[in-house]
C-alpha positions in Angstrom: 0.0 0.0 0.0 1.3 3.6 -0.4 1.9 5.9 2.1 -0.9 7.8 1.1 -3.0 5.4 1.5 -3.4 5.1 4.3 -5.4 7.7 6.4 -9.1 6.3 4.8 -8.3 2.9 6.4 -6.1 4.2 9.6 -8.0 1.9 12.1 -7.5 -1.6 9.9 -4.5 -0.9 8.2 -2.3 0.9 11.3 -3.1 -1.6 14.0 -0.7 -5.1 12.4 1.5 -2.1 11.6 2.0 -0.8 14.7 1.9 -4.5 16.0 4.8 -4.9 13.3 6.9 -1.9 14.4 7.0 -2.4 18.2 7.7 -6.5 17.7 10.9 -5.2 15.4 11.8 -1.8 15.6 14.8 -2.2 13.5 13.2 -2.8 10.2 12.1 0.9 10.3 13.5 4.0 9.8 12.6 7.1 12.7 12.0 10.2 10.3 12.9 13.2 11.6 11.1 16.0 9.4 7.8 17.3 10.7 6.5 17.0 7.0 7.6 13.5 6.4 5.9 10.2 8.0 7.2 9.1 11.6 8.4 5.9 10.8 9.3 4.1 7.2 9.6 0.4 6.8 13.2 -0.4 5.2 11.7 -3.1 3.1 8.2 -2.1 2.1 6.3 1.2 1.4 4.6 1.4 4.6 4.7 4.0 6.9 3.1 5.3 10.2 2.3 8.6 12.1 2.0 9.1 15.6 -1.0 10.8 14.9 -3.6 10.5 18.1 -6.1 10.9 15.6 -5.4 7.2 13.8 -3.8 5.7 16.5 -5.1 2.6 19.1 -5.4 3.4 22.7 -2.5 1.0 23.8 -0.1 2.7 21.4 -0.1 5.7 24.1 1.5 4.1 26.5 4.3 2.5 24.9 5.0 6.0 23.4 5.1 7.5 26.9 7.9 4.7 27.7 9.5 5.8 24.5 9.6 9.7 25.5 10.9 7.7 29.2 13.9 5.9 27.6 14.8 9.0 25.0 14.8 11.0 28.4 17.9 8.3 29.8 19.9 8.0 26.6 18.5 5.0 25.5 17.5 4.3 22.4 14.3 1.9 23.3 12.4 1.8 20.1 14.2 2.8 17.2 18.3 1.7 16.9 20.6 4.2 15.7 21.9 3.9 12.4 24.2 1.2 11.1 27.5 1.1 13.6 25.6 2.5 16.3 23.2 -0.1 16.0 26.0 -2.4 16.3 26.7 -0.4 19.8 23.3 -0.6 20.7 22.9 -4.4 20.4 26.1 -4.6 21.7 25.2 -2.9 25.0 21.5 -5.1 25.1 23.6 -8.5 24.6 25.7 -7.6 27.7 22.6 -6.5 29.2 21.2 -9.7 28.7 23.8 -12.2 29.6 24.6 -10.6 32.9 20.9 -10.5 34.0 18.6 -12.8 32.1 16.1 -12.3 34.9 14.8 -8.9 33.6 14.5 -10.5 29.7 11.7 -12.3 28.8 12.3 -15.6 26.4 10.1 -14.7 23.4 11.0 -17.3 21.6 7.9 -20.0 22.6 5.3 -17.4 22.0 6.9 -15.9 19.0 4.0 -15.2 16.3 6.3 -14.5 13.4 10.5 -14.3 12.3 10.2 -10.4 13.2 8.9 -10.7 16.9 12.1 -10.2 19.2 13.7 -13.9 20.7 14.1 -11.6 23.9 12.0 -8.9 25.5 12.8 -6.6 27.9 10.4 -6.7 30.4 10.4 -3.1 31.3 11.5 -1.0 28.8 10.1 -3.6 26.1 13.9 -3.5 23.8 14.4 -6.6 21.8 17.2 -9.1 21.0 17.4 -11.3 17.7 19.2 -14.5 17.5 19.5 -14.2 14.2 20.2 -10.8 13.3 23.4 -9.3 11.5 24.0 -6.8 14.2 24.6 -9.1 16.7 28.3 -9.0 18.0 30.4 -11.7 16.9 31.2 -12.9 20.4 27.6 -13.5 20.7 27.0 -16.1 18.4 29.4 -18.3 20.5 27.1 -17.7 23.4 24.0 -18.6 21.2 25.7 -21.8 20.2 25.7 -23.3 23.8 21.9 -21.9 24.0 18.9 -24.7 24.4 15.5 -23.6 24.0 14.6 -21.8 27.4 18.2 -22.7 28.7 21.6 -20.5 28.6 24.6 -22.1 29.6 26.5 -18.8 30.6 29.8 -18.3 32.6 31.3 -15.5 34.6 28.8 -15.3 36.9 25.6 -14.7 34.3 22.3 -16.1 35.7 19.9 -17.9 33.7 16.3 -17.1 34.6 14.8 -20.2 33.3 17.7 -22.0 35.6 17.2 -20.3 38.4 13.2 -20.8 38.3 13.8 -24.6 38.4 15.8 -24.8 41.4 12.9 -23.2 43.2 9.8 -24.7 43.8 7.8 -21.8 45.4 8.8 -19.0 42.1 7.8 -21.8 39.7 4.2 -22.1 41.6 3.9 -18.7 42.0 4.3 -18.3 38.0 2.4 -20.9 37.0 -0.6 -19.4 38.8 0.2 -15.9 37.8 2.3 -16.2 34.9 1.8 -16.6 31.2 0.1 -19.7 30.3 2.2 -20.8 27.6 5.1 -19.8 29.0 4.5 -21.5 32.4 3.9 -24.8 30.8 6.7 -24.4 28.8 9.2 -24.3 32.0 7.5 -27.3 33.7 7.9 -29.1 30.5 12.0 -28.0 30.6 11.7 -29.3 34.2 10.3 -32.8 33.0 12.9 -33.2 30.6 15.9 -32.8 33.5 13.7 -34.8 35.9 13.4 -31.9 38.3 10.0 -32.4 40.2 7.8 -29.6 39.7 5.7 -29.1 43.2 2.2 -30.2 43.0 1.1 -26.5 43.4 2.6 -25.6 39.7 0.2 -27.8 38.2 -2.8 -26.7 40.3 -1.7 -23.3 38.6 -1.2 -24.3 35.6 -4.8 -26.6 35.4 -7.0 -23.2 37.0 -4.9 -21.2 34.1 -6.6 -23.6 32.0 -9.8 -23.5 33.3 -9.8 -19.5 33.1 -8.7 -19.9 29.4 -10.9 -23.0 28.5 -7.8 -24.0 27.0 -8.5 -28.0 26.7 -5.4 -28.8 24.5 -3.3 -27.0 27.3 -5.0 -29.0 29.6 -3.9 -32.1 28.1 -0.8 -31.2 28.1 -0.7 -30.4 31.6 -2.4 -34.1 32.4 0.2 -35.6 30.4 3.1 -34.2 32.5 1.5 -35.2 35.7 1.5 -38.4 34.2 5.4 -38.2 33.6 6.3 -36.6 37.0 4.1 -39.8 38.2 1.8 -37.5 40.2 -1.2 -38.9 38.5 -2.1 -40.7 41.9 -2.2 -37.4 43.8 -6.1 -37.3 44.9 -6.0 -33.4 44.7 -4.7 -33.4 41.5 -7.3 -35.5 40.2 -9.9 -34.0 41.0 -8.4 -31.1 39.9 -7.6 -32.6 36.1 -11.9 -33.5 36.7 -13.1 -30.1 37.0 -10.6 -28.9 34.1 -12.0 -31.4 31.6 -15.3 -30.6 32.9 -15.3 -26.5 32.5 -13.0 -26.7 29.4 -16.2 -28.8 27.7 -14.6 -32.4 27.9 -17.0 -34.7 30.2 -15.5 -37.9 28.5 -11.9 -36.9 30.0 -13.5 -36.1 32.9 -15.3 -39.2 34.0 -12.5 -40.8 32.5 -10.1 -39.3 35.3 -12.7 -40.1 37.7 -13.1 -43.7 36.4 -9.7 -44.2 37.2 -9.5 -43.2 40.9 -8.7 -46.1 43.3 -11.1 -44.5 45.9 -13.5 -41.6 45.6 -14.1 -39.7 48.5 -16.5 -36.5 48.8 -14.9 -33.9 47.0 -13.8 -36.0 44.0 -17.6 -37.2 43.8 -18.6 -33.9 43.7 -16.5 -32.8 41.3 -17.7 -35.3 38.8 -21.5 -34.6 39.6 -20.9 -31.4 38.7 -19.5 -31.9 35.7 -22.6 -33.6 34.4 -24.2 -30.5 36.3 -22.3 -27.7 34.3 -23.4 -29.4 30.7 -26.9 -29.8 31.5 -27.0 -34.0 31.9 -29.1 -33.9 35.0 -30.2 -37.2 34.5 -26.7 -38.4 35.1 -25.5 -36.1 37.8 -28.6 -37.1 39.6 -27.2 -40.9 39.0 -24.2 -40.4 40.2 -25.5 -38.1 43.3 -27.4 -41.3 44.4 -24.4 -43.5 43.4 -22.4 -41.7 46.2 -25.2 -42.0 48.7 -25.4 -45.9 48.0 -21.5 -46.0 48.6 -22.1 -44.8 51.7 -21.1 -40.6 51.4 -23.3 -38.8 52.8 -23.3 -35.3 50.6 -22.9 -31.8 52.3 -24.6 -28.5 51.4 -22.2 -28.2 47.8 -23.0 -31.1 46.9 -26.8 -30.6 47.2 -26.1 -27.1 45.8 -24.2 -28.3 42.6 -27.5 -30.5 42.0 -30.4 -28.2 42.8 -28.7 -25.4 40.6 -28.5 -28.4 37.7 -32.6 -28.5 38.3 -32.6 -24.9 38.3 -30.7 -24.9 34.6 -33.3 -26.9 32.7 -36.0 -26.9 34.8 -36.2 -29.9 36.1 -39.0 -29.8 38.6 -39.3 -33.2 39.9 -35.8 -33.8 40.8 -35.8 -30.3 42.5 -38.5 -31.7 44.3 -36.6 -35.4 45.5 -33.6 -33.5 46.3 -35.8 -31.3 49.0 -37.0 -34.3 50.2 -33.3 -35.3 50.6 -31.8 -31.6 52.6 -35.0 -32.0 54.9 -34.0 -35.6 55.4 -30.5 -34.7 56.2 -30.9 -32.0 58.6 -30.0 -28.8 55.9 -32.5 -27.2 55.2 -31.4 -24.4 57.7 -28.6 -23.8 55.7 -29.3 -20.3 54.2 -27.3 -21.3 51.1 -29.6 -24.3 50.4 -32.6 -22.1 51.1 -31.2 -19.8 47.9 -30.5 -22.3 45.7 -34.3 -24.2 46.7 -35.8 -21.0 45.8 -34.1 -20.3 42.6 -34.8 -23.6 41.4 -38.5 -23.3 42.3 -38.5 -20.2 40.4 -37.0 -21.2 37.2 -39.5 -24.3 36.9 -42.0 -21.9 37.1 -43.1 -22.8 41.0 -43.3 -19.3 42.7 -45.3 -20.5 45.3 -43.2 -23.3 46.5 -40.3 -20.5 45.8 -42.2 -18.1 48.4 -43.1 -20.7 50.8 -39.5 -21.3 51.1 -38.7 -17.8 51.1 -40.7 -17.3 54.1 -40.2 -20.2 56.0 -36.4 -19.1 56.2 -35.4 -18.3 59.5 -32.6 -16.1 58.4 -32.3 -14.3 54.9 -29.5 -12.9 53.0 -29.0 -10.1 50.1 -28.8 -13.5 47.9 -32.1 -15.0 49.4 -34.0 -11.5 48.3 -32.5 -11.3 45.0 -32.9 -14.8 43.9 -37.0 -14.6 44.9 -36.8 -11.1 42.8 -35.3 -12.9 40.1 -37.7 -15.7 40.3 -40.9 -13.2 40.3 -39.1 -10.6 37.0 -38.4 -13.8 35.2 -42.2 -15.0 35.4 -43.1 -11.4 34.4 -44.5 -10.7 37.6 -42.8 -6.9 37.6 -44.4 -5.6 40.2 -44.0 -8.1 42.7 -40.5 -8.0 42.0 -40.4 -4.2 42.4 -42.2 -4.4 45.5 -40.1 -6.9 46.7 -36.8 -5.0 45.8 -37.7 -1.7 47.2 -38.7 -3.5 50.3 -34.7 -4.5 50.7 -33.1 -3.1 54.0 -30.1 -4.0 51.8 -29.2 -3.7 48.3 -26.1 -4.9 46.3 -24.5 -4.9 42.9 -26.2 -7.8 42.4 -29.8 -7.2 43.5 -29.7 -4.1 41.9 -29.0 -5.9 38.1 -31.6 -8.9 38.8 -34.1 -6.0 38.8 -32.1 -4.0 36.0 -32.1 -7.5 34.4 -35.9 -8.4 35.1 -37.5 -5.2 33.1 -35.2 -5.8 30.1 -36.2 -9.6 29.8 -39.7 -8.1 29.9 -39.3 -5.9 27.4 -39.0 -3.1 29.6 -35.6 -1.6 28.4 -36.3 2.2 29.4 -37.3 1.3 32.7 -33.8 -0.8 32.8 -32.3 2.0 31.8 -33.9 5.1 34.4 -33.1 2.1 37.1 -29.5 2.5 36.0 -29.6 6.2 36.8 -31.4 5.3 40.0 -28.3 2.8 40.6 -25.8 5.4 40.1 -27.4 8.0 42.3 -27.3 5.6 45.2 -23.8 5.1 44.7 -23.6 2.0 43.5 -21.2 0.4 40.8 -22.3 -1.6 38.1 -20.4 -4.7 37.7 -19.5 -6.6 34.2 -22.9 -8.4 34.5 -24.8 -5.2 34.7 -22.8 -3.4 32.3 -23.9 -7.0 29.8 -27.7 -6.1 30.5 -27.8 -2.6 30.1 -25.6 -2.8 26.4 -28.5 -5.3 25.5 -31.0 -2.9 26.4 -29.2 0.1 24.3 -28.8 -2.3 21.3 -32.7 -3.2 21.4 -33.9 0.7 21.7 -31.0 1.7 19.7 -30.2 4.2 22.9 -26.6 5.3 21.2 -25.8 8.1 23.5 -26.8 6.1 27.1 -24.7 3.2 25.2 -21.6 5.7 24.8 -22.4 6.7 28.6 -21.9 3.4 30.0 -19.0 2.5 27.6 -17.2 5.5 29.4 -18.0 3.5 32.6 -17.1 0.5 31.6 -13.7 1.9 30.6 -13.2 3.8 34.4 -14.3 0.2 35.7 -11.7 -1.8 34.0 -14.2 -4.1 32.5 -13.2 -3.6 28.5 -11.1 -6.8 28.8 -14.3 -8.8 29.5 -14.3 -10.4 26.7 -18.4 -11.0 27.2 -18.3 -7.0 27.8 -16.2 -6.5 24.8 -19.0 -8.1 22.6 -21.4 -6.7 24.0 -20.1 -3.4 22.8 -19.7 -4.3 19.8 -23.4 -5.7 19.6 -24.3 -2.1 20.8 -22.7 0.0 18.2 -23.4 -2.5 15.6 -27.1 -2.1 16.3 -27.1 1.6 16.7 -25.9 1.8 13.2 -21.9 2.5 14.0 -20.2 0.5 12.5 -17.0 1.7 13.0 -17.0 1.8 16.4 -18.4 -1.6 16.5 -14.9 -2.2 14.1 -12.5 -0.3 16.7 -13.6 -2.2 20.0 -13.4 -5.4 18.4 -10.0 -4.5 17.3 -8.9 -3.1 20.8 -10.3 -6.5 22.2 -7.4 -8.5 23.9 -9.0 -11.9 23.6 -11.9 -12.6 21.0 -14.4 -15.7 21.1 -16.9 -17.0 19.2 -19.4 -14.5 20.4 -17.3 -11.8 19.5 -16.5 -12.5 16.3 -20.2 -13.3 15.6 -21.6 -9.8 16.5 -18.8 -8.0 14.4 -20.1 -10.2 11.1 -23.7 -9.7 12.3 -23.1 -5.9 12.5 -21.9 -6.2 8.9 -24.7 -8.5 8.0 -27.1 -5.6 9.2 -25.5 -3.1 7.3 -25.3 -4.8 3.9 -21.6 -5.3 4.0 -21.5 -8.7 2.8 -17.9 -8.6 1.7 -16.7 -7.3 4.8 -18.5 -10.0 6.6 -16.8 -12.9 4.8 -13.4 -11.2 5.2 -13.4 -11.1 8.7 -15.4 -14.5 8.8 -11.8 -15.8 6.9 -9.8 -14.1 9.6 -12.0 -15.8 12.0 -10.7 -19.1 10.9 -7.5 -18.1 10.4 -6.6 -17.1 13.6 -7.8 -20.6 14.7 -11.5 -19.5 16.1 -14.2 -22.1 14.8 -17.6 -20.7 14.2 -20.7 -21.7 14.9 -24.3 -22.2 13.8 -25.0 -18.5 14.6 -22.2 -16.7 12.7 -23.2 -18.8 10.0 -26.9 -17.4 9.6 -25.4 -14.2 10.0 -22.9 -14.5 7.1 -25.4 -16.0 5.2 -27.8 -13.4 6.0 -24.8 -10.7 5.2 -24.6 -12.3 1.5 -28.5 -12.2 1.4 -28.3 -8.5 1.8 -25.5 -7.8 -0.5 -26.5 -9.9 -3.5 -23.8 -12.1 -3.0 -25.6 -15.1 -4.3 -22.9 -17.6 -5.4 -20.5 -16.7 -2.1 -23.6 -17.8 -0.1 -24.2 -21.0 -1.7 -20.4 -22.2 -1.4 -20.8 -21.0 2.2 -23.8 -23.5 3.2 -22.1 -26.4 1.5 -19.0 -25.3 2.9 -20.6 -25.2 6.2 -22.2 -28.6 6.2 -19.2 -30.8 4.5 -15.9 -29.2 5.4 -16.9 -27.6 8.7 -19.3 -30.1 10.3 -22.3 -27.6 11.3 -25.4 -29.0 10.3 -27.9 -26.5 9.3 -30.9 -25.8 11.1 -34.3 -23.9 10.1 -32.9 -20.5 10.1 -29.8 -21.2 7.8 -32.3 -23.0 5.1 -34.8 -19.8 6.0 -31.5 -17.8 4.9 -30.8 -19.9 2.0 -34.4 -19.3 0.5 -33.9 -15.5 1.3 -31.1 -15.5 -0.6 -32.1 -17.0 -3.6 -35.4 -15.0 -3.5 -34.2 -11.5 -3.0 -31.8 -12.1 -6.3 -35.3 -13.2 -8.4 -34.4 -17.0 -8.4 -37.7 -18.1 -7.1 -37.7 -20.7 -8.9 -34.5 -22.4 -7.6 -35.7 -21.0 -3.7 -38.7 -23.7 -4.1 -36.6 -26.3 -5.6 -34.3 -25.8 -2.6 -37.6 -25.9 -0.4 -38.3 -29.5 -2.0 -34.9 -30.9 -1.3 -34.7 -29.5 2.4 -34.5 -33.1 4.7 -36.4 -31.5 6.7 -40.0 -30.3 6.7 -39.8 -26.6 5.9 -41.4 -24.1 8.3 -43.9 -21.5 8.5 -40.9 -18.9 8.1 -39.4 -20.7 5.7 -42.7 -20.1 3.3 -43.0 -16.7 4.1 -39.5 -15.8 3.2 -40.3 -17.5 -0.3 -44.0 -15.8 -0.4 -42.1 -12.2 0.6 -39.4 -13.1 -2.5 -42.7 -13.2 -4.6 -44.7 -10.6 -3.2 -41.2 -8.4 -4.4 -40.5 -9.6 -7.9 -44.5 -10.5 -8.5 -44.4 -14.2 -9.2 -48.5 -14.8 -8.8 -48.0 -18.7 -9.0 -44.8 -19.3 -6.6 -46.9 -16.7 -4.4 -50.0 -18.9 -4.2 -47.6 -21.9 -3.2 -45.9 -20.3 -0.7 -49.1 -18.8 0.8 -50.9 -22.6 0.6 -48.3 -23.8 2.8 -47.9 -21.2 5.1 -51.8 -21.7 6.2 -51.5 -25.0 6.4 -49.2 -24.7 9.2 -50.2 -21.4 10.3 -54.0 -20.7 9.5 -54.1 -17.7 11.6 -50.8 -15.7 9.5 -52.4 -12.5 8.9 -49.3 -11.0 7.0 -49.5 -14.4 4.6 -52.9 -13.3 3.6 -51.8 -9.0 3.3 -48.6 -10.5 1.5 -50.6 -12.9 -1.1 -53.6 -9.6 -1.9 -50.6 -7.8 -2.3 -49.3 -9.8 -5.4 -52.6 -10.3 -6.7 -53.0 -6.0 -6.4 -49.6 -5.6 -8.4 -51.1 -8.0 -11.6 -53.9 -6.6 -12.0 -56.0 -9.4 -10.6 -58.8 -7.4 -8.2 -61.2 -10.5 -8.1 -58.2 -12.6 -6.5 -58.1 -9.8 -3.8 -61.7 -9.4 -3.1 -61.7 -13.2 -2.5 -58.0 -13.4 -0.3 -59.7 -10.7 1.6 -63.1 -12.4 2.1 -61.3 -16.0 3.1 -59.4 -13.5 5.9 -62.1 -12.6 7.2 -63.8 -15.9 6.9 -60.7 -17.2 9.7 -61.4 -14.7 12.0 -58.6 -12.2 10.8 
């Protein structure tokens, strides 16, 4: 690209380009004429400007370190030219080797040739192994170098070395640390049979847990295996709940299968496995499992259960397992209390969930707000208002299960001037607040209270949430800005599924169907896999933009190579497709050879195609089978007069309108 290209894409284009310059500094030249660009690239016409007006937020602060390390002599960012470089990496070598403890080893995390081998950790300089200003004494050093490992004389240090002869720094940075990089040093630790304490992989599993990371997780499993600490009951259970919350229950019971002896916690751990993914049926098995071996649960494990009820409303094992807390002697227990009536709630059972409510001899903020959210879900609003104001005590928490109650309902302005009522009262809004609130700004398309609370979420230090981050994006995306939606997505830190969904959605809405299956690509590049819903809204992008025979090589695309199999509203998105280009024709053929029975939505996205172009034949089709499964389908009756109107045919509308009316409509 030119340098002048680049001011009408400045978001896109300067972010890898920035990313590019501060990973290897030396491939670009520092200008120095006001006039002229900041920064040229040695190899390539691409350039950059410090501009505030172009650049991301976190480019700010490594500039301030830059001003910092200009300030002390150094040179931090941009090497001096050709024998002072030398100097330079001369100076950072030296640096290195007699204090490896301040470098960071880049090399396992390295994302490309130009990232740095070695970091600095606080002024951020970089080291290349392979680099021709490297010092010719250096490259001796390199050659006793293994990966993570340095081999240095003279009294030089090797961080990595020094980690592994203590126990209590290698915990501490396997719980706190890096992921990657933590595994990587007990891995180094397994190959010079040093024993890693049992603490580093604790650290390392929860890291994995945080980060759903399930191939990490493995990996982890597998080195316990090596360090033969597989028989270690904590870590067991441990390696059950990862498998569990990283979406693997095979592994899990798996682990558990191969206990010698289960005791409470690992039982519990299991159950709630099932719990977490919704396979009541089989945590309930295993929950009476344990009491026939003769383990009689506590209040967790009766909690883990009851909240697997609450999940998918399963109402008669709610039910057994009160039987079972009265029976042993819990019912007391204020924490079983909540979780009794928040699984009476969500089957539906507000009188059981009051009876409880009431019958508790002591009540906590939890107890109130779970009966509040039992009443707003039920759409019982002013029950639940009642019940909140009546609170001697309110909490973050309370406050958004009534926040959250009158947006489920519909009630997003009254979510919103409850906000304001939140604020004046001095409480702060936490991430799952902030969640409920973006959704009511996206469905009332309330820009400006949207831009309010993303200027709190930013003072509150939630815009690494990576559910808050999407949720932004869902806002802007739906209030029509699209390039906002586009420059929080891009100052995300970590993306998922839902993330990248709601940035090709807010394409989708906009008609940018090109845009859509770019960023769809980059999706799958960068190793994220998408799901049923970014697919109907890619395919719905395509509808919108005409992009007829990108959307067809999508759904097949989908179904053999990706393994989603399409539901309803991908074939409803198919038929729009092929409809809004005039191929109505080939949109009922595709109706025929569905596998499953098409829908009621499914004809009227066919009958709207017709309505638009003014096929009178495919119309009455469409309109036949809508009423068949639908007889009441007003709009199916305005939508068939309509076509009828446009040809000319007034007896057909006198007659649509009189069978209307003949149905009640």
């Amino acid at each position: 690209m030119g340098w002048d290209g680049l001011a009408g894409q400045a978001t896109n284009r300067l972010e890898p380009l920035l990313q590019q310059f501060f990973s290897d500094p030396l491939q670009w030249l520092d200008k120095s004429n006001p006039r002229f660009i900041d920064f040229k690239d040695r190899t390539a016409e691409k350039a950059l400007w410090l501009d505030i007006r172009f650049n991301s937020p976190w480019v700010h602060a490594r500039l301030a370190a830059m001003a910092q390390c200009q300030k002390q002599g150094q040179s931090s960012f941009s090497a001096p030219k050709m024998s002072g470089s030398v100097v330079r990496m001369e100076e950072l070598w030296q640096d290195y080797f007699s204090d490896p403890s301040q470098w960071w080893d880049n090399r396992f995390v390295k994302k490309s040739p130009k990232y740095p081998d070695f970091k600095h950790k606080r002024t951020y300089e970089g080291l290349w192994i392979e680099s021709w200003l490297n010092p010719h004494w250096v490259k001796s050093k390199i050659s006793t170098m293994a990966l993570g490992y340095i081999e240095s004389g003279g009294g030089s240090k090797s961080w990595v070395q020094d980690s592994l002869c203590n126990g209590d720094d290698v915990s501490k940075f396997c719980q706190e640390g890096p992921l990657k990089e933590a595994l990587h040093i007990v891995e180094l630790m397994v190959q010079k049979n040093l024993r890693a304490p049992i603490n580093a992989y604790v650290g390392l599993l929860k890291g994995c847990i945080r980060r759903k990371a399930l191939a990490e997780g493995k990996q982890v499993h597998a080195l316990i295996v090596q360090s033969g600490l597989d028989s270690d009951i904590f870590l067991r259970r441990t390696l059950v709940d990862m498998y569990a919350k990283c979406g693997s229950v095979l592994d899990a019971r798996k682990v558990f299968n191969t206990m010698p002896e289960h005791n409470l916690y690992s039982w519990t751990a299991i159950i709630s496995a099932y719990a977490d993914h919704e396979q009541v049926e089989e945590a309930m098995n295993l929950f009476q499992q344990m009491q026939k071996a003769g383990i009689a649960p506590d209040k967790v494990a009766f909690v883990v259960v009851l909240k697997a009820c609450a999940r998918i409303a399963a109402l008669e094992h709610g039910k057994q397992l009160h039987s079972d807390i009265i029976k042993s002697g819990f019912e007391s227990e204020v924490v079983i209390g909540n979780a009794l009536i928040d699984m009476y709630a969500k089957c539906g059972c507000l009188e059981q969930a009051s009876q409880v409510f009431n019958n508790m001899c002591e009540r906590d903020v939890v107890s109130w707000t779970a009966m509040i959210t039992g009443y707003a879900k039920c759409g019982f609003i002013k029950d639940a208002r009642n019940l909140f104001n009546n609170m001697n005590e309110r909490d973050v928490v309370s406050w958004s299960a009534m926040i959250e109650g009158y947006a489920q309902n519909g009630l997003d302005k009254e979510a919103l001037g409850l906000y304001e009522q939140m604020k004046k009262e001095g409480v702060k809004p936490n991430n799952v607040t902030c969640i409920v609130l973006l959704n009511a700004c996206s469905k009332i398309a309330a820009l400006e209270q949207g831009k309010q609370l993303h200027s709190q979420i930013i003072k509150s230090g939630f815009e690494m949430d990576v559910v808050v981050g999407s949720a932004l994006v869902d806002m802007y995306a739906k209030c029509g800005c699209i390039e906002h939606a586009r420059q929080v997505f891009n100052n995300m830190s970590e993306r998922d599924v839902v993330s990248w969904t709601a940035m090709i959605e807010g394409y989708a809405q906009q008609g940018l169907g090109k845009e859509a299956l770019t960023l769809l690509e980059q999706m799958q590049r960068e190793g994220t896999k998408p799901n049923e819903v970014t697919y109907v809204s890619v395919l719905s992008a395509c509808s919108h933009s005409g992009l007829v025979d990108e959307g067809c090589h999508l759904f097949n695309s989908m179904c053999k190579d990706y393994g989603v199999s399409p539901t309803m509203k991908h074939y409803a998105c198919m038929v729009d497709l092929l409809g809004r280009a005039g191929r109505l024709a080939d949109a009922e053929d595709f109706i025929k050879k569905m596998p499953i029975q098409a829908d009621a939505v499914v004809w009227m996205t066919l009958l709207g195609a017709a309505r638009n172009h003014g096929h009178v034949e495919i119309g009455r089709h469409a309109f036949d089978c809508v009423v068949k499964l639908e007889s009441e389908n007003a709009a199916a009756y305005v939508l068939l007069a309509n076509i009828y109107a446009a040809a000319g045919r007034i007896d057909e509308v006198t007659k649509i309108r009189k069978e209307s009316r003949l149905v009640g409509l």
